[in-house]
C-alpha positions as CSV (number, residue, x, y, z in Angstrom):
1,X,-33.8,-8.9,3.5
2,X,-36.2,-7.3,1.5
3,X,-37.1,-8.7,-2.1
4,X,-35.5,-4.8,-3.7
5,X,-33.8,-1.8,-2.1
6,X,-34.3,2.1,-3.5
7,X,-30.9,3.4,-3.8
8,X,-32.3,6.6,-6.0
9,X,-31.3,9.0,-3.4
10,X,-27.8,7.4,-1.8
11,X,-24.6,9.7,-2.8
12,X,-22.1,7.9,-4.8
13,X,-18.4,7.5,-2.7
14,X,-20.0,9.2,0.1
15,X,-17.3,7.4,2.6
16,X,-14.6,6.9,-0.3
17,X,-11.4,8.0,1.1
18,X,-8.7,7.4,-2.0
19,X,-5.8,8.6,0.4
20,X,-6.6,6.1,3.0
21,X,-4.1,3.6,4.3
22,X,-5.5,0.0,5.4
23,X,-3.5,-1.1,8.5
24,X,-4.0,-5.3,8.0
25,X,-3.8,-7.2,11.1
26,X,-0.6,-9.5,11.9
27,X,-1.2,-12.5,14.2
28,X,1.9,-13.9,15.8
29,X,2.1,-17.3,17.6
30,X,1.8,-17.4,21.0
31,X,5.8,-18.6,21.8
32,X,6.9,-16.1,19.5
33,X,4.4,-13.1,21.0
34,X,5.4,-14.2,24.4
35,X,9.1,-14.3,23.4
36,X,9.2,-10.5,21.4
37,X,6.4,-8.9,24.4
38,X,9.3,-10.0,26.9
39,X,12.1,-8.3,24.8
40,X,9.8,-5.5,24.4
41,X,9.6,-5.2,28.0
42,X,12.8,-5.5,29.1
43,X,14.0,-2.6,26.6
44,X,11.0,-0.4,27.7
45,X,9.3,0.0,23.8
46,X,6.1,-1.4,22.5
47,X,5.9,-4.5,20.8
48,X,4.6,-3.2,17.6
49,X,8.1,-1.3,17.8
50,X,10.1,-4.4,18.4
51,X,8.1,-6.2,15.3
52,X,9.0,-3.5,13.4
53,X,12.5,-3.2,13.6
54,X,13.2,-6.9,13.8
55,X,11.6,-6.8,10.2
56,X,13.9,-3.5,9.1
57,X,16.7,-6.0,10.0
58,X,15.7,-9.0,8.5
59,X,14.8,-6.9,5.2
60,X,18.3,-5.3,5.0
61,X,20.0,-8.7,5.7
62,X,17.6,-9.9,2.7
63,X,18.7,-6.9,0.5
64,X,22.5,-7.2,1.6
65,X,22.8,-10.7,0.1
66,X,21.4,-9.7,-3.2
């Protein structure tokens, strides 16, 4: 790396996007990926799909015992 870097022409937030959404990887273990993929495949949706309303259901069960 050099010792000092001229930033006296870069343009402040060039790339700053304040409406952006960050999409965070989830890793599942490999039982429970295997188990959900073949669920997935068997009802003819994506994975992410399954995931997703497997959650929605947990979430309500979660808000119905409140």
């Amino acid at each position: 790396m050099k010792k000092e870097y001229d930033f006296s022409r870069g343009t402040r937030g060039k790339f700053h996007k304040p409406d952006a959404t960050l999409n965070l990887p989830v890793y599942l273990d490999a039982d429970v990926l295997d188990y959900i993929a073949a669920k997935a495949k068997t009802k003819g949706v994506e994975v992410n799909d399954m995931v997703n309303d497997l959650l929605r259901k947990d979430i309500d069960l979660i808000e119905g015992v409140k």
